[in-house]
Backbone bond lengths (Angstrom), bond angles and torsions (degrees), N, CA, C in turn:
res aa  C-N    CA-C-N  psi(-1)  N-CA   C-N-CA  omega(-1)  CA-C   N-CA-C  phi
1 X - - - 1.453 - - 1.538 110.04 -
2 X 1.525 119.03 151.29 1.571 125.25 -178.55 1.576 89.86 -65.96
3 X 1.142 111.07 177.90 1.279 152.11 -146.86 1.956 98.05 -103.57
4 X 1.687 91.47 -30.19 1.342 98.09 -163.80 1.787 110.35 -98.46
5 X 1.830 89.68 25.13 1.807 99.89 177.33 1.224 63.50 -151.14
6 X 1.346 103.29 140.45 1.579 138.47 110.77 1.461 152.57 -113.32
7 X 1.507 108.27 126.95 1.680 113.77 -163.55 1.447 96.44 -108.82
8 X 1.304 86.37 131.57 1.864 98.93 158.81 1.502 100.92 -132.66
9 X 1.414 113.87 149.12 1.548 129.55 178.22 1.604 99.37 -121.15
10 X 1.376 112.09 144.63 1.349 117.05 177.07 1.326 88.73 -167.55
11 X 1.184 121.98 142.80 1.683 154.32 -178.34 1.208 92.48 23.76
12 X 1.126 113.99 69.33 1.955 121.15 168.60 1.318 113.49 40.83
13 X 1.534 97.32 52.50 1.784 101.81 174.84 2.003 86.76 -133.83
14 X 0.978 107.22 136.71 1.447 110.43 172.44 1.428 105.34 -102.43
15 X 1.192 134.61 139.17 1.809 141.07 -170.62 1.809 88.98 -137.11
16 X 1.264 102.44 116.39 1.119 122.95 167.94 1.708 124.88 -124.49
17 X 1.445 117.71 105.68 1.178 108.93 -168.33 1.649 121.14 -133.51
18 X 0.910 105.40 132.66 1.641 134.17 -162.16 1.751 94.08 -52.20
19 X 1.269 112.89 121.95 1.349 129.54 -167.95 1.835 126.77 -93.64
20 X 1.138 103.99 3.07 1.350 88.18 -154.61 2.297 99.92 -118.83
21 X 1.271 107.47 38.17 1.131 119.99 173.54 1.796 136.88 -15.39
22 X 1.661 107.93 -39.22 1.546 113.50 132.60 1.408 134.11 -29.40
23 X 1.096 85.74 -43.08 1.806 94.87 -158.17 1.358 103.73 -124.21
24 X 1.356 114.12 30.42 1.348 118.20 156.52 1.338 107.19 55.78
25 X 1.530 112.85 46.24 1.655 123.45 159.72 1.859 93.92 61.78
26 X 1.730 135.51 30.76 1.533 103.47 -158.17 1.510 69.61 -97.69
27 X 1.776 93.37 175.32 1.224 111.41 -169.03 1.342 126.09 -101.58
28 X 1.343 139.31 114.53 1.602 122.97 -170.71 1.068 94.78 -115.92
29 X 1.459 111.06 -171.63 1.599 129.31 -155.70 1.494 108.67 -52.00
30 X 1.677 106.85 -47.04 1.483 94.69 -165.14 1.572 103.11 -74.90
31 X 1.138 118.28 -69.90 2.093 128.64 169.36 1.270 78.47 -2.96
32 X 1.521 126.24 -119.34 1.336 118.50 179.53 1.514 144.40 39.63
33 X 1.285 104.36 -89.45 0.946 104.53 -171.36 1.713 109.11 -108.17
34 X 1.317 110.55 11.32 1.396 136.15 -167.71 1.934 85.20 -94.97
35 X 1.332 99.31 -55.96 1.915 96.89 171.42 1.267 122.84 -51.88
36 X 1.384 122.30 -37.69 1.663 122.02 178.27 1.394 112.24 -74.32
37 X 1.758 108.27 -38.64 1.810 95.07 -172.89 1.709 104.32 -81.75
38 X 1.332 117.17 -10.06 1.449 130.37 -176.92 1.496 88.43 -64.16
39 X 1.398 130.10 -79.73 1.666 127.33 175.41 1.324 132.82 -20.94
40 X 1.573 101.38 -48.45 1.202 141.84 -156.90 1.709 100.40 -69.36
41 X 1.536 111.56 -51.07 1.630 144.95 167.15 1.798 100.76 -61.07
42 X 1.121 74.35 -49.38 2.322 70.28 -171.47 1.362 108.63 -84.63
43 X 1.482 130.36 8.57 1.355 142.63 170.30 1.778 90.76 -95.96
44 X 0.639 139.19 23.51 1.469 108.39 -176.15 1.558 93.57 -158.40
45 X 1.449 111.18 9.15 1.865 107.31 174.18 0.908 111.04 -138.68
46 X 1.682 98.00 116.71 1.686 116.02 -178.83 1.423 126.68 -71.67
47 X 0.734 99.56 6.40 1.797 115.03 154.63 1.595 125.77 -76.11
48 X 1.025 108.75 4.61 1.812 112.35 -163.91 2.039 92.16 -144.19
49 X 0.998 117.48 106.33 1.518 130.65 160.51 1.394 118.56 -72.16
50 X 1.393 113.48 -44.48 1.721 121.39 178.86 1.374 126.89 -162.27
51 X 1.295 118.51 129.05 0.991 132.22 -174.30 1.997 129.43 -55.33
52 X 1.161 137.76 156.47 1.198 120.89 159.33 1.801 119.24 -143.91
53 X 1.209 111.33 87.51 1.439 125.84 -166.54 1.929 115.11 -61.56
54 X 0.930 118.27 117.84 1.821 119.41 175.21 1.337 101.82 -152.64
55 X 1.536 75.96 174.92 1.856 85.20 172.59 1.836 106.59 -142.95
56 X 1.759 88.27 145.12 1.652 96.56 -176.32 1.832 110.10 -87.42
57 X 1.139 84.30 167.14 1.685 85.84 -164.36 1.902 112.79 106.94
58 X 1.874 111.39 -168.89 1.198 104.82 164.43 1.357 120.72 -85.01
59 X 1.482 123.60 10.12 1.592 107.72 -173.88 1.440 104.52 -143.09
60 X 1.092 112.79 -176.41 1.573 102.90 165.79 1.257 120.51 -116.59
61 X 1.100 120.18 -31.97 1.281 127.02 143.04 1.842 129.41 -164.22
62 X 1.456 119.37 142.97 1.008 126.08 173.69 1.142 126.48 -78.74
63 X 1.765 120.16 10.45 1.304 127.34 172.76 1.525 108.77 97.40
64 X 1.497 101.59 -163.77 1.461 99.35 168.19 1.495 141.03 -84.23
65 X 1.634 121.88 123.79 1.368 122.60 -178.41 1.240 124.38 -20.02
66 X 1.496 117.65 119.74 1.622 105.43 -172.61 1.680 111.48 -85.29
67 X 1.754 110.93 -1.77 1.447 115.05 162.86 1.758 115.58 -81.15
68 X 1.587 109.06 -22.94 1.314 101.35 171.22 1.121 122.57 -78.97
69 X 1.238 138.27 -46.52 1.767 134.67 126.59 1.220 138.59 41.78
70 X 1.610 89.25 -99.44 1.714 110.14 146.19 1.371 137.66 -55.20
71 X 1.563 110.11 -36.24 1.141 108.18 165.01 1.479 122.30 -65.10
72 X 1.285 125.58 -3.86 1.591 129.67 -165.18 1.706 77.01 -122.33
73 X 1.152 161.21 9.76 1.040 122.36 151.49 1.543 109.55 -113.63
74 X 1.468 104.98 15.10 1.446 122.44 154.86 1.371 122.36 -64.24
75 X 1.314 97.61 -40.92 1.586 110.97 -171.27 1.255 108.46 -92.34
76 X 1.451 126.31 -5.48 1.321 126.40 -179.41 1.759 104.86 -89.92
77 X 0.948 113.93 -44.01 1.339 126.35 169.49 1.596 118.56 -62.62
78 X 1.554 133.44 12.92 1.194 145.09 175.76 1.205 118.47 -82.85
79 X 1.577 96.30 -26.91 1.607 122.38 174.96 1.366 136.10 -78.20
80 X 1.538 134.98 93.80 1.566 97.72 -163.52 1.373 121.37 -79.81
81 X 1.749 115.65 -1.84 1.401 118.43 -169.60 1.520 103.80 -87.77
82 X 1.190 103.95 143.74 1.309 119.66 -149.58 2.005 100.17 -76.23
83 X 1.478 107.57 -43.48 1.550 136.18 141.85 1.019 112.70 5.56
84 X 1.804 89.93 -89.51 1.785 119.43 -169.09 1.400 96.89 -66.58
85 X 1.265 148.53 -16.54 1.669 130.45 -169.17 1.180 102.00 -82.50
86 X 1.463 123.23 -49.77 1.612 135.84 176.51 1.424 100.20 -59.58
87 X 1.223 123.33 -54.43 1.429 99.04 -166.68 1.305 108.68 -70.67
88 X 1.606 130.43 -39.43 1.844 126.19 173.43 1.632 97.92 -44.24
89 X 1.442 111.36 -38.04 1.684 107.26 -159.19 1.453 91.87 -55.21
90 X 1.299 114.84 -58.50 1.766 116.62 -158.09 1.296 109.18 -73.70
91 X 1.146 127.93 -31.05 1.472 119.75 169.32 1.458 137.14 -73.30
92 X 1.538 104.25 -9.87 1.514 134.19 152.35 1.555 105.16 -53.98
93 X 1.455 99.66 -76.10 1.371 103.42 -164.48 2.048 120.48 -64.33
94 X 1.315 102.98 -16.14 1.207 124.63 165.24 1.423 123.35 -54.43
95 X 1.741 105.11 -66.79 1.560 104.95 149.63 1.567 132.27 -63.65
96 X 1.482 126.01 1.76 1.419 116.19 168.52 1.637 94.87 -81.78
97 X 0.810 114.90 -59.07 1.757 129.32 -170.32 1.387 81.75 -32.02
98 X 1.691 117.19 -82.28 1.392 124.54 -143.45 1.952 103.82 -49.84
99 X 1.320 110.72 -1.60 1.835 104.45 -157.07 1.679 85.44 -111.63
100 X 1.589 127.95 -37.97 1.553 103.46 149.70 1.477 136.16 -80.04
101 X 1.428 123.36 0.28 1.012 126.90 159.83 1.647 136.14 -77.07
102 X 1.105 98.55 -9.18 2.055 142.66 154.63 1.334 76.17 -46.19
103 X 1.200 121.23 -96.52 1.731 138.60 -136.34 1.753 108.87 -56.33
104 X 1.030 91.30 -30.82 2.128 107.89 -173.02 1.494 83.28 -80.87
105 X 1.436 108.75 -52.27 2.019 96.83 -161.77 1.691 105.55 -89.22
106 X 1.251 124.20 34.56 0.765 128.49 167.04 1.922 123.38 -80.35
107 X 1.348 112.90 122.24 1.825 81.31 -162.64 1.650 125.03 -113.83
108 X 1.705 88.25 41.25 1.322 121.38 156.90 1.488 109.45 -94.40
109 X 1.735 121.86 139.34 1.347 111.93 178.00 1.924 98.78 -75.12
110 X 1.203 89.16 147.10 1.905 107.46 179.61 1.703 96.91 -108.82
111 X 1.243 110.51 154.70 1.492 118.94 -147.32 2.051 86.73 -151.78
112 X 1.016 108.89 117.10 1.728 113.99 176.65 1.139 106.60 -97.21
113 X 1.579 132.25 125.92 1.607 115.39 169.92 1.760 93.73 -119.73
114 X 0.993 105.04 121.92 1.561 122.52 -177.86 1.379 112.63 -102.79
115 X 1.891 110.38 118.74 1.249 106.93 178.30 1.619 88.15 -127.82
116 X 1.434 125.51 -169.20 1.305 134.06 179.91 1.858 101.62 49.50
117 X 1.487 93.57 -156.13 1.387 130.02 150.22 1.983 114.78 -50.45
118 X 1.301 82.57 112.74 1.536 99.07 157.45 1.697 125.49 -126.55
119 X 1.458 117.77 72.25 1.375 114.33 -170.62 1.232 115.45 -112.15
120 X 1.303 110.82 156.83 1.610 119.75 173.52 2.136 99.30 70.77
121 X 1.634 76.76 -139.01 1.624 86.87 -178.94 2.003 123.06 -35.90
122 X 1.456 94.69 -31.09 2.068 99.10 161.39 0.855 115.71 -75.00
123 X 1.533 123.58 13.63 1.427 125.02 147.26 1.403 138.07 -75.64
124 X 1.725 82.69 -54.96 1.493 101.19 145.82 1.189 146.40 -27.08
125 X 1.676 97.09 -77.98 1.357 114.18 164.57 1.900 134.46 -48.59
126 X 1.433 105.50 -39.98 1.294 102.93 170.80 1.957 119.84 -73.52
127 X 1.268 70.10 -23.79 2.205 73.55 178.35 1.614 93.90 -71.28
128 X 1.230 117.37 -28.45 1.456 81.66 -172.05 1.764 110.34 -86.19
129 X 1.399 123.40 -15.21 1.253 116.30 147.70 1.882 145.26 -51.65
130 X 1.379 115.57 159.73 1.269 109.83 -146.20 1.240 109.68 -83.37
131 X 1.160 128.17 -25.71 1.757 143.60 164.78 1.734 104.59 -155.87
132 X 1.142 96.94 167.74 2.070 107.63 -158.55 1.972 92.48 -145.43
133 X 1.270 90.71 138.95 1.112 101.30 169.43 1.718 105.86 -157.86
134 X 1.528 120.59 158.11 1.351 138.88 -137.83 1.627 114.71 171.20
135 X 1.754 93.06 141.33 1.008 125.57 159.32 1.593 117.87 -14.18
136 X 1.651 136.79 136.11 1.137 122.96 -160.80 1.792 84.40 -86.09
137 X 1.421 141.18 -31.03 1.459 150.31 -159.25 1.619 108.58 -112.57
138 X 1.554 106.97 -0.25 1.890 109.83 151.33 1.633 102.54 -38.92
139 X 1.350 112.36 127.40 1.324 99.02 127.39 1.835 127.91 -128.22
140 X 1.420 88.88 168.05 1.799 114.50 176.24 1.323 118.93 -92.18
141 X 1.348 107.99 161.76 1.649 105.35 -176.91 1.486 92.27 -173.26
142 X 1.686 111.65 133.98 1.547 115.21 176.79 1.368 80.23 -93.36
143 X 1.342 134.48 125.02 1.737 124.79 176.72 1.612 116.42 -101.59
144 X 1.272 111.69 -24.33 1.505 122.33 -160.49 1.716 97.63 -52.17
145 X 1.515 119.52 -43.70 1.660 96.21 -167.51 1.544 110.94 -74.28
146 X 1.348 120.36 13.03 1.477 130.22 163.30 1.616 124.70 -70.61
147 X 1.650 88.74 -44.86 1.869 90.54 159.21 0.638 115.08 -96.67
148 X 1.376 140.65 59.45 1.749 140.84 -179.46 1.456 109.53 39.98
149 X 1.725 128.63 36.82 1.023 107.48 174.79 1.699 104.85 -120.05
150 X 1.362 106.31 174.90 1.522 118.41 147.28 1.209 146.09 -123.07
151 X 1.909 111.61 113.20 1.131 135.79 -132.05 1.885 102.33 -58.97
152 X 1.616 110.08 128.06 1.652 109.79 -161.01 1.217 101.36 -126.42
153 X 1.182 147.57 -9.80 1.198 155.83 176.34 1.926 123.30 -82.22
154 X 1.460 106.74 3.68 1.620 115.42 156.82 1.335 111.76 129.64
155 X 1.484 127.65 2.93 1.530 127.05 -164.36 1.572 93.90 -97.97
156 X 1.169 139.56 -24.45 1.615 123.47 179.49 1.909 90.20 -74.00
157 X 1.419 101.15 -52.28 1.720 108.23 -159.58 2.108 105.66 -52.77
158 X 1.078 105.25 -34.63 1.400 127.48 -155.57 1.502 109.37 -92.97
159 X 1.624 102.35 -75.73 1.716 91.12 167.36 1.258 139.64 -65.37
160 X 1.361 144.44 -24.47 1.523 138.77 159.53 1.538 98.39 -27.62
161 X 1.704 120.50 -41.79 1.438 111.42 -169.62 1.538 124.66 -94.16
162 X 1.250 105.59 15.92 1.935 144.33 175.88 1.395 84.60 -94.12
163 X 1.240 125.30 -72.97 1.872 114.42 -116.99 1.579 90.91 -148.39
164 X 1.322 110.08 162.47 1.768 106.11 174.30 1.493 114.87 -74.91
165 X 1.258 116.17 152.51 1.124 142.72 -169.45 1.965 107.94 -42.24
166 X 1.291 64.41 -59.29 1.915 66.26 -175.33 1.521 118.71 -82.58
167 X 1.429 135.19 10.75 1.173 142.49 153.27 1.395 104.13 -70.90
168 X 1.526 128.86 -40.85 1.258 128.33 -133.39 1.613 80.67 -85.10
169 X 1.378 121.01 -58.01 1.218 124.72 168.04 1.478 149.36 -63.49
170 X 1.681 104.82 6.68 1.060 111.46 144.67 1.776 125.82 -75.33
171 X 1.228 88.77 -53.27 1.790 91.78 -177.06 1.261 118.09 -82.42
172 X 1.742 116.22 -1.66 1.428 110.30 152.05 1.577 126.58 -74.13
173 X 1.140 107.21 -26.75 1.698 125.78 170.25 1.590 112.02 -70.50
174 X 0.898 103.08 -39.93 1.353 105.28 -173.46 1.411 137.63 -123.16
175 X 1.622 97.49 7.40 1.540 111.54 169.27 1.493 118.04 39.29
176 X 1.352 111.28 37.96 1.585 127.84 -169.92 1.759 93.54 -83.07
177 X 1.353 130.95 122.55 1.453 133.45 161.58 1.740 103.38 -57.16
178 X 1.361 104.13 144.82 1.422 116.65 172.12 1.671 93.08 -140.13
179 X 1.688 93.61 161.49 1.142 115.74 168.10 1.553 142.89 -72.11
180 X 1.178 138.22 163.86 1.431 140.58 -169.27 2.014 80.30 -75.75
181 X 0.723 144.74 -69.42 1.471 161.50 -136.22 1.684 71.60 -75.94
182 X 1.194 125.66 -82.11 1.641 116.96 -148.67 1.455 109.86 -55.69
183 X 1.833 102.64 -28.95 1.656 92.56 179.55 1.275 125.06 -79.24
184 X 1.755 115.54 6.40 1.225 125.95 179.42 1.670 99.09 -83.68
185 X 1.474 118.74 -42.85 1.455 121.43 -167.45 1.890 93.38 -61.47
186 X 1.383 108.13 -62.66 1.147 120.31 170.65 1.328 114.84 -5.80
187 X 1.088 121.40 -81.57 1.472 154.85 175.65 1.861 98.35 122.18
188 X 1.105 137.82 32.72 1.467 130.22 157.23 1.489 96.66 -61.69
189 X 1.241 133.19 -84.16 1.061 130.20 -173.98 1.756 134.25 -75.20
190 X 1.564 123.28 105.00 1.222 101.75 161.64 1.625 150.06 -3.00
191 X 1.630 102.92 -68.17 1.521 120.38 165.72 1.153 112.87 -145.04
192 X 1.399 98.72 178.69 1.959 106.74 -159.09 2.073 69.60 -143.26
193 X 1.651 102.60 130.21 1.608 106.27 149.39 1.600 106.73 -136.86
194 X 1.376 120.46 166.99 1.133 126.11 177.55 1.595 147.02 -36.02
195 X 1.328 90.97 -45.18 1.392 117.68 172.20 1.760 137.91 -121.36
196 X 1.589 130.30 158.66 1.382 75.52 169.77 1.536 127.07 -104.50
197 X 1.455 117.98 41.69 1.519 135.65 -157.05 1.825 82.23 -92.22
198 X 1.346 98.14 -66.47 1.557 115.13 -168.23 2.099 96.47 -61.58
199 X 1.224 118.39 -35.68 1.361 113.91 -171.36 1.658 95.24 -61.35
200 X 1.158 114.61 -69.97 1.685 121.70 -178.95 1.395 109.49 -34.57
201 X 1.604 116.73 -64.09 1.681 105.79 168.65 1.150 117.81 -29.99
202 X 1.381 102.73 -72.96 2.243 110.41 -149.93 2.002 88.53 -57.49
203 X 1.435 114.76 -37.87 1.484 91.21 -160.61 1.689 107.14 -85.07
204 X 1.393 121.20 -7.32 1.410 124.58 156.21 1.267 134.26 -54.78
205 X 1.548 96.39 -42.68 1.619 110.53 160.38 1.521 122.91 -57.83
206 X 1.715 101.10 -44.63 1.783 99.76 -171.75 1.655 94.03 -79.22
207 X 1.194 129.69 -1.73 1.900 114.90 169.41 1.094 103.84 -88.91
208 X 1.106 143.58 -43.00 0.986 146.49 178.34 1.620 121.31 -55.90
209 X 1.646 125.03 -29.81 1.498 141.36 155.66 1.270 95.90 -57.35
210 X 1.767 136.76 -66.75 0.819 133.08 -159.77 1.492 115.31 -61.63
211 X 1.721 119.61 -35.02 1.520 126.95 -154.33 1.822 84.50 -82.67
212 X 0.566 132.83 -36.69 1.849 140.80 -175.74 1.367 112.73 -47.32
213 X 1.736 109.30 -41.18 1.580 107.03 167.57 1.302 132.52 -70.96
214 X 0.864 126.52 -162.33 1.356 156.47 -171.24 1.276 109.39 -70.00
215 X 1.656 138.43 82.78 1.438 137.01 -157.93 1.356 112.84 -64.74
216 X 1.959 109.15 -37.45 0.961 120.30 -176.40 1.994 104.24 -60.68
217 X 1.258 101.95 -77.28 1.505 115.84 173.28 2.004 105.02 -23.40
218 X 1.254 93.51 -49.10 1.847 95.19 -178.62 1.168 108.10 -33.54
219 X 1.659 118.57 -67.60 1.350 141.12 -154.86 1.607 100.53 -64.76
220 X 1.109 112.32 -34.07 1.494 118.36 -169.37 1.194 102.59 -90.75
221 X 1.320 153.38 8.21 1.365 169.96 -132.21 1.898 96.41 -144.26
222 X 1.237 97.10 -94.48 1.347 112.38 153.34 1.648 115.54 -1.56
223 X 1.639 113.36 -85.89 1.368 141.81 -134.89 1.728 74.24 -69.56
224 X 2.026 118.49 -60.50 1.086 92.44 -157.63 1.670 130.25 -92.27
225 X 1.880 99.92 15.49 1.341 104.07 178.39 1.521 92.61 -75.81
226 X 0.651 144.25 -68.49 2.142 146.36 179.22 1.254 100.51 -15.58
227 X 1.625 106.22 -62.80 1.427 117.80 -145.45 1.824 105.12 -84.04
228 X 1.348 104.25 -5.49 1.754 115.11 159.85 0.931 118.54 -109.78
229 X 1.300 122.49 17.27 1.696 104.51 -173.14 1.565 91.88 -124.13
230 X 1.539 125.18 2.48 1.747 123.70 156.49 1.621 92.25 -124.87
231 X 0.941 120.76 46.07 1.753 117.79 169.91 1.685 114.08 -134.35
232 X 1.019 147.61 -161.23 1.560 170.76 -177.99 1.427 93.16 -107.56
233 X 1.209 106.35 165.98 1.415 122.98 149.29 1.155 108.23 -65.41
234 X 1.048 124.06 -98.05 1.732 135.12 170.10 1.612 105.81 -4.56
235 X 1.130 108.39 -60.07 1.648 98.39 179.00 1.151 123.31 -82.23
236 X 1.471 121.18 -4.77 1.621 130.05 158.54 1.669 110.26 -69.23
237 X 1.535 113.36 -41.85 1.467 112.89 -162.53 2.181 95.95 -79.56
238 X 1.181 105.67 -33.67 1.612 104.09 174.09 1.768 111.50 -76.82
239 X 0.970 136.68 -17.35 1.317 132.79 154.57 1.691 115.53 -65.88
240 X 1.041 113.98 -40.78 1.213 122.49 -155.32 1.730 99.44 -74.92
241 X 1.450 102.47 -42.85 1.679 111.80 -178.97 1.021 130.33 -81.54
242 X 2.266 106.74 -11.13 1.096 118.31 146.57 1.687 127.98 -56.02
243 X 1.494 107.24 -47.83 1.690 137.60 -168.31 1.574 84.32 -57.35
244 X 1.332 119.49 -62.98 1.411 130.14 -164.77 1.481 115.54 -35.65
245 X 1.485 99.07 -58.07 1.467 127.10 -155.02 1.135 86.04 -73.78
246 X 1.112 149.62 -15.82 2.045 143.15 -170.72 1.217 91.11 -104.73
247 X 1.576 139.96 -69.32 1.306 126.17 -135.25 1.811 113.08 -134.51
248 X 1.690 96.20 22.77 1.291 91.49 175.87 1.834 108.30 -96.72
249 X 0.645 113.08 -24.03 1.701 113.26 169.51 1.610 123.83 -86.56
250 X 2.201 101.76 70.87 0.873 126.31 173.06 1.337 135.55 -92.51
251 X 1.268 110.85 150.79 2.102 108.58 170.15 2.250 88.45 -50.66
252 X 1.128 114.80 -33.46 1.441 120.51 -141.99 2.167 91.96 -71.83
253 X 1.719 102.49 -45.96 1.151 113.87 155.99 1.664 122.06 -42.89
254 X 1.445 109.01 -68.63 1.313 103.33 -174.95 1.194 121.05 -73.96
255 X 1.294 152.57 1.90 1.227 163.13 119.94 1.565 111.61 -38.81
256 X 1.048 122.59 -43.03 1.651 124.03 172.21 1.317 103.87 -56.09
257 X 1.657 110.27 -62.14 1.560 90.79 177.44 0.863 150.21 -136.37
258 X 1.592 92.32 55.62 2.108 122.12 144.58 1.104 115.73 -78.30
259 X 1.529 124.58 -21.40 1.637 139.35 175.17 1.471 97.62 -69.68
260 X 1.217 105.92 -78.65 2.017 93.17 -171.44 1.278 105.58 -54.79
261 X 1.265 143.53 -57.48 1.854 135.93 174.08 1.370 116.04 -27.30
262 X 1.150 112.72 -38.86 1.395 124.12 173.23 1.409 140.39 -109.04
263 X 1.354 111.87 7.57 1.636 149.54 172.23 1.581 109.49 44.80
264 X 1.651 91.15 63.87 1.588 84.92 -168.80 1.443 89.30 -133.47
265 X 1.249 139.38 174.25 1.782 150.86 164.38 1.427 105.59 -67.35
266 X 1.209 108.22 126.15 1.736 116.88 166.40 1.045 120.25 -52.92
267 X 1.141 142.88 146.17 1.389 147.85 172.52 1.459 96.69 -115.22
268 X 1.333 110.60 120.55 2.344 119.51 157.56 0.926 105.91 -113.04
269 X 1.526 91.32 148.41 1.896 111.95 175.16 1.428 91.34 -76.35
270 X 1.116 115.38 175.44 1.691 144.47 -177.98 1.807 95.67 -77.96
């Protein structure tokens, strides 16, 4: 991994934190896509139950690099067919998506702790995480209709299913900053605490509740909040009895309940 992520794992909590503190945590090519195969890696090691996403420095992030940007509409312009530019364009933007869509299909729960600035693409990025929590004096910002753009990387697709409809579209229209405190009223964020010394604690503690359960059960937790929140009911409750029928008759089960019979904490394998 760049220099401009760093992961540490300790008692099956993964801490992953946004590197680039100059530059206001923004994100360029490598950060990027260095975050999706980073997911991508912590999806596939059973040593790690849940994730915990921040950034060092004062912010967490300022979004996306305005040199990486340019440089992609550098590269679009390499092309003279008018065709080939659109199609590089969309297959660009295809792979940004696919490197926060890493983080959602990740089937460890991911945990956002938001301090500073979260604009533009940290909009992005936290929707595709599993719950967010932040600074009560964080602020947010959908920024893209500021550069004449429209935001493509998961915050139209993602938040309507955060927050009500017509919030989402105010501050997408109008790229108005809000507060750590409003995104708590909101419901973007879980909790709002004072600092971010105390933010890092309380949300270390709640991974740590979470890493204690049932890894197996996690994944299945996970699989079918996704898999209902673009599905029916009906087709949530027939997945689910599919999911069931494979992986509910576990060591992970029978350990649950020899633990309460015996009023002691479960212990899971990885």
């Amino acid at each position: 991994m760049p220099d401009s992520l760093l992961i540490k794992i300790d008692a099956s909590i993964a801490e992953i934190k946004l590197n680039r503190p100059d530059q206001a945590n923004a994100l360029d090519e490598e950060l990027w896509f260095a975050l999706g195969n980073c997911f991508n890696e912590l999806n596939e090691n059973d040593a790690v139950r849940v994730c915990i996403l921040h950034g060092v420095g004062n912010h967490f992030t300022s979004g996306i690099d305005l040199g990486f940007l340019q440089s992609i509409g550098r590269e679009v312009e390499e092309y003279e067919c008018e065709g080939r530019k659109r199609n590089f364009l969309r297959q660009k933007i295809l792979k940004l998506q696919e490197a926060f869509t890493q983080i959602e299909e990740c089937s460890k729960p991911v945990l956002a702790a938001v301090h500073g600035g979260c604009i533009g693409g940290g909009i992005d990025l936290i929707s595709a995480c599993d719950m967010r929590y932040s600074t009560s004096n964080a602020v947010f910002q959908i920024k893209e209709i500021d550069l004449g753009l429209t935001a493509d990387v998961g915050t139209l697709q993602r938040l309507p299913h955060l927050i009500p409809q017509g919030i989402v579209r105010e501050l997408a229209y109008t790229a108005r900053k809000f507060s750590g405190k409003e995104a708590r009223e909101l419901g973007l964020v879980n909790r709002c605490y004072d600092d971010q010394k105390t933010l890092i604690s309380a949300v270390r503690k709640i991974a740590e509740q979470i890493a204690s359960k049932s890894p197996l059960a996690l994944r299945g937790v996970k699989e079918m909040l996704l898999h209902s929140r673009d599905h029916s009911v009906a087709d949530g409750l027939k997945y689910v009895a599919t999911w069931n029928s494979a992986m509910l008759l576990s060591t992970d089960l029978e350990e649950s309940v020899m633990a309460l019979m015996e009023k002691r904490t479960p212990e899971f394998k990885d």
